[in-house]
GUGUBA-464735 format. One record per residue: residue in one letter; x, y, z of N, C-alpha, C in turn. Coordinates in steps of 0.2 Angstrom, whole numbers, plus 5000, padded with zeros to 4 digits. Atoms other than C-alpha are relative to their C-alpha. Last residue first. Example, Ala and Ser with C-alpha at 12.3 -4.5 7.8 and 13.67 -1.06 7.14 Angstrom:
BEGIN
  rest   nxx   nyy   nzz  caxx  cayy  cazz   cxx   cyy   czz
     S  4996  4994  4999  5068  4995  5036  4996  5005  5003
     A  5004  4994  5000  5062  4978  5039  5004  5006  5000
END
This chain:
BEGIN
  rest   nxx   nyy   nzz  caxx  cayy  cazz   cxx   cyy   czz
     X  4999  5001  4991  5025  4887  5047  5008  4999  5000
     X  5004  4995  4998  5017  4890  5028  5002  5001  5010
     X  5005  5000  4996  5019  4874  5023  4995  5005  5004
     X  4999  4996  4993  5028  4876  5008  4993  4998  5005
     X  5010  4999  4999  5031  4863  4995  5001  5004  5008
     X  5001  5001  4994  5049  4867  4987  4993  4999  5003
     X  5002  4994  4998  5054  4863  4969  4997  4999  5007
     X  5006  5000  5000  5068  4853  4966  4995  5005  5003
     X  5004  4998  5007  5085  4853  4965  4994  4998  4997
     X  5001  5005  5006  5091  4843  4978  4998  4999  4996
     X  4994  5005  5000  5101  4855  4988  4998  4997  4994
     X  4994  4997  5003  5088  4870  4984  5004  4995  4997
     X  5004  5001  5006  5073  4858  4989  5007  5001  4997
     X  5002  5004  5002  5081  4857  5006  5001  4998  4992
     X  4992  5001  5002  5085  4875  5008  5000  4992  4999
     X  4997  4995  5007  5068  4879  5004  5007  4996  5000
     X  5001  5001  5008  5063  4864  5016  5001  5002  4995
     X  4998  5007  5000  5072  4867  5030  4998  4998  4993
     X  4993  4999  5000  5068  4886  5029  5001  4994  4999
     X  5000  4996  5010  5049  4881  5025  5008  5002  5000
     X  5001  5004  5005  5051  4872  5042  5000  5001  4993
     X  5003  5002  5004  5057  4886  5052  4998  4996  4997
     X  5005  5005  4996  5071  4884  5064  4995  5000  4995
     X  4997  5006  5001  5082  4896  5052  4996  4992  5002
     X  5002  5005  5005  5071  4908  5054  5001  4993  4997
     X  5009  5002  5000  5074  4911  5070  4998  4997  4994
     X  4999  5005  4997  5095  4914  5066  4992  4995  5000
     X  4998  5005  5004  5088  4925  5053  5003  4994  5002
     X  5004  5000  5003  5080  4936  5065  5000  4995  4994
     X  5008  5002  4992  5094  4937  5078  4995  4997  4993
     X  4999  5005  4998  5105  4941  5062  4995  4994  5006
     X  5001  5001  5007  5095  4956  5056  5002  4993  5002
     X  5007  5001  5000  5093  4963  5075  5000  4995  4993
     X  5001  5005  4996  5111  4962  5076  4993  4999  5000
     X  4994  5006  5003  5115  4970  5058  4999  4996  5008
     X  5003  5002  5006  5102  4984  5060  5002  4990  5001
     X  5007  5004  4998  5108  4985  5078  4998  4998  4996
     X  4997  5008  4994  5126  4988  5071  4995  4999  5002
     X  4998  5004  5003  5117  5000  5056  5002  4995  5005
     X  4993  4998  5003  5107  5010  5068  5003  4997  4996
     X  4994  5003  4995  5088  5004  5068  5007  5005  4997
     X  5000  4994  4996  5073  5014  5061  5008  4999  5005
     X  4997  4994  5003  5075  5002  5045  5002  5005  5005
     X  4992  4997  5000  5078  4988  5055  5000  5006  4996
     X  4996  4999  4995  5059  4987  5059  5007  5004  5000
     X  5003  4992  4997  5052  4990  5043  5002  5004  5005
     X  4997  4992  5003  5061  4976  5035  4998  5005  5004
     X  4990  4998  4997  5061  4962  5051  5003  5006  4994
     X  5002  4998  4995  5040  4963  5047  5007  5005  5004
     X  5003  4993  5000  5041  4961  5032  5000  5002  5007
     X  4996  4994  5001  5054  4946  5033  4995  5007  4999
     X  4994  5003  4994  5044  4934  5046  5004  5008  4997
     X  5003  4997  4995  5028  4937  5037  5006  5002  5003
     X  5001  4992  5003  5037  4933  5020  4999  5005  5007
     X  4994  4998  5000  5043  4918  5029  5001  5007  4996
     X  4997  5000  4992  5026  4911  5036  5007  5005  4999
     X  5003  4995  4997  5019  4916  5018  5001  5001  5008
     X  5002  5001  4994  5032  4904  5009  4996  5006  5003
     X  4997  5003  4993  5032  4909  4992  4998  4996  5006
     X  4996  5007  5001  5023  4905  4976  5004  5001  5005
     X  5003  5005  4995  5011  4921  4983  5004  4991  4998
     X  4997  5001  4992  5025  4934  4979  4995  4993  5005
     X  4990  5002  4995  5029  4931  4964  4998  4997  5005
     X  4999  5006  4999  5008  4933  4960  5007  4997  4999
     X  5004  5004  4996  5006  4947  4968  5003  4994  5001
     X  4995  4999  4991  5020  4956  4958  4997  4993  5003
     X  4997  5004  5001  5009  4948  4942  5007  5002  5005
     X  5000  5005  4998  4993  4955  4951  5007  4996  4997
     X  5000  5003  4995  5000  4971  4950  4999  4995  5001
     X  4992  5000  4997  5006  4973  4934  4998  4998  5006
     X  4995  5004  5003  4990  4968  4927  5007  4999  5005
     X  5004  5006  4997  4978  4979  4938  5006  4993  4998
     X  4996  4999  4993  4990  4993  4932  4998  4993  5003
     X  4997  5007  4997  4986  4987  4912  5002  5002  5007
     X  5006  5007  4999  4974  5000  4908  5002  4993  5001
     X  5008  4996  4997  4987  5013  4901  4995  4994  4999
     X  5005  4997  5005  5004  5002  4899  4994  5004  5003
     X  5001  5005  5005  5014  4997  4913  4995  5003  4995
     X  5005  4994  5002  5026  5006  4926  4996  4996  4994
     X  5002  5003  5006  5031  4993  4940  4998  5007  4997
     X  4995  5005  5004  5041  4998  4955  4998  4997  4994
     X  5005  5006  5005  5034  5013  4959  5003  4998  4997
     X  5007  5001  4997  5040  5028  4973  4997  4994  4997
     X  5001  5006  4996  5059  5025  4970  4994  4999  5001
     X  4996  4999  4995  5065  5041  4961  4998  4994  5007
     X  4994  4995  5003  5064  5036  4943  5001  5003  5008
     X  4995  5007  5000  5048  5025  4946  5009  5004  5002
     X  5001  5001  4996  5038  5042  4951  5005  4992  5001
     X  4999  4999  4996  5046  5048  4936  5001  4998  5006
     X  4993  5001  5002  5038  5037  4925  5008  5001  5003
     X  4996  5009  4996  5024  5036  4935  5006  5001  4997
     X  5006  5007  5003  5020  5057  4931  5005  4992  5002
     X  4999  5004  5005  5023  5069  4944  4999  4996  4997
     X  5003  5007  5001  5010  5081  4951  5008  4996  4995
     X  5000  5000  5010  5019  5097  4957  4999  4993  4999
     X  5009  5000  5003  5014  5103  4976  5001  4994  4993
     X  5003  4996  5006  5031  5113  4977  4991  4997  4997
     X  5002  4992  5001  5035  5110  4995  4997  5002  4992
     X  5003  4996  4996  5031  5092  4997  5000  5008  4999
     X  5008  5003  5002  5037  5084  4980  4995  5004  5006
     X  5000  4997  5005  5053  5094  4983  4993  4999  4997
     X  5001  4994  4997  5053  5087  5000  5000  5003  4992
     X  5010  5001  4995  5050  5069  4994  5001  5006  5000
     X  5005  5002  5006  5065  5070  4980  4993  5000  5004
     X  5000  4996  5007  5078  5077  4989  4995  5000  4998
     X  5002  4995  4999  5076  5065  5004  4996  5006  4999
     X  4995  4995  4997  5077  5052  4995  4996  5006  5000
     X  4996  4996  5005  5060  5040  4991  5004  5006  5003
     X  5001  5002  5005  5049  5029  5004  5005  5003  4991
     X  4997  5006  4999  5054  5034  5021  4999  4995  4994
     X  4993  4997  4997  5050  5052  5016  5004  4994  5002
     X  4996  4995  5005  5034  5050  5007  5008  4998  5003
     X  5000  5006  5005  5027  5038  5021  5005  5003  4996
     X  4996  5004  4995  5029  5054  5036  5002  4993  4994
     X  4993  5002  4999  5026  5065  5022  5003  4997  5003
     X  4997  5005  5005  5009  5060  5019  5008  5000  5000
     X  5004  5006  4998  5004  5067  5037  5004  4992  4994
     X  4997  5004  4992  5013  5083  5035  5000  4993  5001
     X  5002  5009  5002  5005  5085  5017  5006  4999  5004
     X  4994  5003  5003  5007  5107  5019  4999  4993  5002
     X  4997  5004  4995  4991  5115  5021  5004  4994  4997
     X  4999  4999  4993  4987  5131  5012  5000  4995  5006
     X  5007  4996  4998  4979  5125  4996  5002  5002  5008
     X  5005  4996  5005  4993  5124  4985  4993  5002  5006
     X  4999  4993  4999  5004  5116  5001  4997  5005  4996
     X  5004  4994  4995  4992  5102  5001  5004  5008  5001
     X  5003  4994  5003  4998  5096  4985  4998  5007  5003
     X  5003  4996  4993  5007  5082  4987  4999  5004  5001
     X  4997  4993  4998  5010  5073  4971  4997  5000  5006
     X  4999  4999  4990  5008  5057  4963  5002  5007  4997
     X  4994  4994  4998  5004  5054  4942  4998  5000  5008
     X  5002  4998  4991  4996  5039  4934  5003  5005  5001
     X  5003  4994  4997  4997  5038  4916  4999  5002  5005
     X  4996  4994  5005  5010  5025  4912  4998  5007  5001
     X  4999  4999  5008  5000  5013  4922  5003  5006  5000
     X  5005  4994  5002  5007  5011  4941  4999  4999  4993
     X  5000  5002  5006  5012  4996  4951  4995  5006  4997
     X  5006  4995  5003  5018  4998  4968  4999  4999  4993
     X  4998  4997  5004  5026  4989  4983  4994  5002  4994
     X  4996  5003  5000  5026  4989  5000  5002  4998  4992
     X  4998  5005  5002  5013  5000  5004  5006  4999  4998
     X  4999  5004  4996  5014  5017  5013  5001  4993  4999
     X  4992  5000  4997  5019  5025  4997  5000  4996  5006
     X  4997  5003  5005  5003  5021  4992  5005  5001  5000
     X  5005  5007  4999  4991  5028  5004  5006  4996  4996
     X  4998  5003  4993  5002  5044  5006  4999  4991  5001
     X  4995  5002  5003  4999  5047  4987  5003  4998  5007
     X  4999  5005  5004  4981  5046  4992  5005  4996  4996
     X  5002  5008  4997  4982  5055  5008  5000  4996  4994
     X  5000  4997  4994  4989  5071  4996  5000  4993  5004
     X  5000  4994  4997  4985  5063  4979  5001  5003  5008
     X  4999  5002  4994  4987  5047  4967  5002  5007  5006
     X  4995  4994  4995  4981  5053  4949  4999  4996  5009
     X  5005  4990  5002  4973  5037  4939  5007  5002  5005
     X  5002  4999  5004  4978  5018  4939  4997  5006  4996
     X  5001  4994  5000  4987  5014  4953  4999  5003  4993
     X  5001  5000  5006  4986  4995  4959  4998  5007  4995
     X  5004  4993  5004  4992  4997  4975  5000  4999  4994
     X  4998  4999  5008  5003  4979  4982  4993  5006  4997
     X  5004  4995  5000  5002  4975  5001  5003  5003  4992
     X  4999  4992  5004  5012  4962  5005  4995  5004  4997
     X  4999  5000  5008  5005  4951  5018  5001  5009  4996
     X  4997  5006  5000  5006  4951  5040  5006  4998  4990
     X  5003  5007  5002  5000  4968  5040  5005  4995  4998
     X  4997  5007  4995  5010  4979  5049  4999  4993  4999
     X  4992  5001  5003  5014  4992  5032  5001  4992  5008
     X  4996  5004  5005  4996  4992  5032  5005  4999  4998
     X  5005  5008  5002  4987  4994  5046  5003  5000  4994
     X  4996  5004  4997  5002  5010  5050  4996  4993  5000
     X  4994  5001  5003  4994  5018  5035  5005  4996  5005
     X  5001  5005  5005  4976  5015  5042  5006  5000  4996
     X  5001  5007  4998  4982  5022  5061  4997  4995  4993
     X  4991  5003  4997  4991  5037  5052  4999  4992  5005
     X  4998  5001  5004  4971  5039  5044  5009  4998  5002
     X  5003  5005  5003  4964  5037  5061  5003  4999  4993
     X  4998  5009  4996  4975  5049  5069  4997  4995  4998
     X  4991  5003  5004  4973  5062  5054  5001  4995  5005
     X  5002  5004  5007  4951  5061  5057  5010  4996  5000
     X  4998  5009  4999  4954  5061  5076  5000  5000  4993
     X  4995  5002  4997  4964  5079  5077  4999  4994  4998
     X  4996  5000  5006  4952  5086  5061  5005  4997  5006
     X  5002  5007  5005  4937  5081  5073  5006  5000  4995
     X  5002  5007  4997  4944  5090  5088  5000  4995  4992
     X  4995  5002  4999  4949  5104  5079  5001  4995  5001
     X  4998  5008  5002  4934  5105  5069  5005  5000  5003
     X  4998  4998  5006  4931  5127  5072  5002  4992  4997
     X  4992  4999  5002  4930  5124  5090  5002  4999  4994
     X  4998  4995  4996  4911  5124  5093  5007  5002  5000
     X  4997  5004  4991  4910  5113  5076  5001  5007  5005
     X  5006  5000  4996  4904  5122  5060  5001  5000  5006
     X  4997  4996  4998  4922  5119  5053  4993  5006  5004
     X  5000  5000  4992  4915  5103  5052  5003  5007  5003
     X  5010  4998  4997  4907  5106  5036  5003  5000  5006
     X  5003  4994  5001  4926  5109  5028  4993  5002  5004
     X  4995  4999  4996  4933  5091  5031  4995  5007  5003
     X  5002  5003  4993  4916  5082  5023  5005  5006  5006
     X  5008  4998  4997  4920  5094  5008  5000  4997  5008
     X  4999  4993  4996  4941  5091  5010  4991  5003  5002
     X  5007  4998  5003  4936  5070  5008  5003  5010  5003
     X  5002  4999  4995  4957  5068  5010  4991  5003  4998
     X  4998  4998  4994  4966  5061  4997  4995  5002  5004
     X  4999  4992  5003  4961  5060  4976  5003  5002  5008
     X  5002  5000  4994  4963  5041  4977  5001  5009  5000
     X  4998  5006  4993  4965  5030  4962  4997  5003  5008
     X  4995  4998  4996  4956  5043  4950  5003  4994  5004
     X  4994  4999  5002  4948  5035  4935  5006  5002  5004
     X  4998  4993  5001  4936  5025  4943  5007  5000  4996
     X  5001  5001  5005  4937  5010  4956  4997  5008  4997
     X  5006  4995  5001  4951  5008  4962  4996  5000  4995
     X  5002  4997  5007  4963  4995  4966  4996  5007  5002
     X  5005  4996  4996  4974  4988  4983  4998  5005  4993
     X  5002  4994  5005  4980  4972  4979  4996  5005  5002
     X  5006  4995  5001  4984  4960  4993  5001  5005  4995
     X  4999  4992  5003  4995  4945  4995  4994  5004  4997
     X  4992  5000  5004  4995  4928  5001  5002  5005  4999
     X  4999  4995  5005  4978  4926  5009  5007  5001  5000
     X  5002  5002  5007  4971  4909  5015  5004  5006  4994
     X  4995  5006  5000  4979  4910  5033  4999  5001  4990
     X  5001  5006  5006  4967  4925  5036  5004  4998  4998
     X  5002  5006  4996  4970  4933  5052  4999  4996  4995
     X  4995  5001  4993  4978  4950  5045  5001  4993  5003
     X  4996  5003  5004  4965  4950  5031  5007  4998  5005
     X  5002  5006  5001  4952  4954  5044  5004  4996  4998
     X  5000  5004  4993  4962  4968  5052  4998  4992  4998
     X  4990  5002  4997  4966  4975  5034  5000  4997  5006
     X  5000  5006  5002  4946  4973  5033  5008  4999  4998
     X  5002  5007  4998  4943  4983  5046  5001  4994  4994
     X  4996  5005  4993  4956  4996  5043  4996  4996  5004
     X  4994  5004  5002  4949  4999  5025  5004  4995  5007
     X  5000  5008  5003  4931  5000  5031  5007  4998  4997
     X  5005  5005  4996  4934  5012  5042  4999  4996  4998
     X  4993  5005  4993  4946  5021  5031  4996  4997  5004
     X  4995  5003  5005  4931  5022  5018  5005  4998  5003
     X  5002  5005  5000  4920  5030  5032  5005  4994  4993
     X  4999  5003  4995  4930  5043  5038  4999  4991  4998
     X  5005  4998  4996  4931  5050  5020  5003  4995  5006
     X  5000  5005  4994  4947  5044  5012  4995  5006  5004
     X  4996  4998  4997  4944  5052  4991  4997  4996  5010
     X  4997  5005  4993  4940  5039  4981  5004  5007  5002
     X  4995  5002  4999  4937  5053  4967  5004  4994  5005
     X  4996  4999  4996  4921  5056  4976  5008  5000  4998
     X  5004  4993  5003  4910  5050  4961  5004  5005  5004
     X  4998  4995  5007  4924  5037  4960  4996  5005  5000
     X  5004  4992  5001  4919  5031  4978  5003  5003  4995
     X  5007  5000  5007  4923  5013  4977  4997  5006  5002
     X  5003  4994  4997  4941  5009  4985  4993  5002  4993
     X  5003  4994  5006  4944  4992  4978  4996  5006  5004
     X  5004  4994  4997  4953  4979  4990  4998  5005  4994
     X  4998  4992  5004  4962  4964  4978  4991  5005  5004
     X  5008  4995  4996  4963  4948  4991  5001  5007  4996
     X  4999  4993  5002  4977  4935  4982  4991  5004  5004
     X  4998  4997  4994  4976  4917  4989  5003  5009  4998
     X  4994  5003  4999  4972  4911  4972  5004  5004  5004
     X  4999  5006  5006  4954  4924  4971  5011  4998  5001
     X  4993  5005  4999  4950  4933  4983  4998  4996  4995
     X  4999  5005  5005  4938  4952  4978  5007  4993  5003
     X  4994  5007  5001  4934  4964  4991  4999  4994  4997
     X  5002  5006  5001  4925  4982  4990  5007  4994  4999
     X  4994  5005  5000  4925  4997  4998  4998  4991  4997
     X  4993  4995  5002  4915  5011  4999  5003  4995  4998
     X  4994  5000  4994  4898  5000  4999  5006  5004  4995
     X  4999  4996  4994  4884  5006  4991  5004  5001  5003
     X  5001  5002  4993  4887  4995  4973  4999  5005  5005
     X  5001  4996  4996  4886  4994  4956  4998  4999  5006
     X  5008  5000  4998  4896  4982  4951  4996  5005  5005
     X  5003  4995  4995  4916  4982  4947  4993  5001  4997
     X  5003  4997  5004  4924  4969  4934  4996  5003  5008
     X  5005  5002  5001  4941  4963  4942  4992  5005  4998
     X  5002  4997  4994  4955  4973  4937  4993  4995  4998
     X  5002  4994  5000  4963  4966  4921  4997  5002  5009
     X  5005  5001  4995  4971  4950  4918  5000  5008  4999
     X  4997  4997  4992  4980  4951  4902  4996  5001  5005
     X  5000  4991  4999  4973  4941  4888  5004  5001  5007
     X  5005  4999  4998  4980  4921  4883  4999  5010  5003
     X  4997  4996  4994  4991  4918  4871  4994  5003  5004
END
């Protein structure tokens, strides 16, 4: 029986961010542990250039998004945040681009082409429970815990809420916003935030065995449905339901369509081309 995969082995490094492919899979690593991987400027900058890279690459199937460290992502650098309150207008300015750049790296990954899969293996917080809600789907150890916290320290998790809130009812985001309270994965499963919950030290595990479902698909036709989910969500039901048709009519032309349903008839497995 062979061992469990595990998170690639991490080296020490300068850069924020690190990227591993292996079988059409790309596992991103936030790499400020000393930092709790919390999103400095420079960490988003490098995630939404290489979510932009990954976007164009043909080769990649699906993404994991790790950490490295115990924390996943502790949210926003507050030091960095705090020096600027030096600024001639107290960081107005700079706290207006920081949160527009960070709504511009959660809306980098719900556009991206491929599934976006967080491998969440410590505490997930404020922008870091944000980060992870905005992916598609979620794989937590046993130990991990979400919350949003900024109300404790006199700013309410406006930013994360916008993910929060399309990702788990109503009830259950707003309770997680007003009261702050760290829940643990178990939980976080329990109200929709995380589809896998797996042992302590196996997240890297869980996720790559989502990953890898989703990379024995067609990737032209995953492309086709992440895109048509996210949409019809903001839709009315009767739009949902003509935009849904529309979109499935299209696919139908496809060639991985012809050939899934193809393969189906004649009971066999399908070779995708990816078009």
């Amino acid at each position: 029986m062979s061992k469990p995969a595990r998170s690639p082995e991490i080296k020490p490094q300068d850069t924020v961010l690190l990227r591993e492919d292996k079988d059409g899979i790309a596992t991103l690593t936030l790499n400020r542990p000393a930092a709790r991987n919390a999103l400095n400027e420079e960490l988003m900058d490098a995630l939404i250039a290489a979510l932009q890279t990954i976007g164009g690459d043909q080769s990649v199937r699906a993404v994991i998004l790790a950490a490295n460290g115990p924390v996943f992502c502790a949210g926003h650098d507050l030091k960095e945040m705090t020096a600027r309150r030096k600024d001639a207008d107290k960081g107005r300015a700079y706290f207006k681009m920081l949160f527009d750049k960070c709504a511009g790296l959660m809306q980098a990954v719900v556009h991206l082409p491929q599934p976006v899969i967080p491998s969440v293996q410590g505490v997930a917080t404020a922008a870091g429970c944000q980060l992870v809600a905005s992916c598609d789907l979620v794989a937590a150890s046993e130990n991990a815990g979400f919350a949003t916290p900024g109300v404790q320290i006199g700013l309410f998790c406006s930013s994360p809420m916008v993910a929060l809130s399309r990702k788990v009812a109503s009830n259950h985001a707003f309770e997680m916003l007003s009261t702050g309270a760290l829940i643990p994965a178990q939980r976080a499963y329990e109200i929709g935030l995380v589809n896998r919950v797996v042992p302590a030290g196996e997240a890297y595990h869980g996720a790559l065995e989502l990953a890898q479902k989703i990379t024995s698909k067609s990737a032209y036709v995953l492309k086709i449905g992440k895109e048509a989910y996210y949409r019809q969500l903001d839709m009315g039901l009767a739009d949902a339901y003509k935009y849904g048709a529309a979109v499935m009519a299209e696919n139908m032309m496809a060639r991985d369509a012809e050939e899934g349903i193809g393969a189906f008839i004649e009971k066999r497995d399908p070779k995708w081309e990816d078009r």
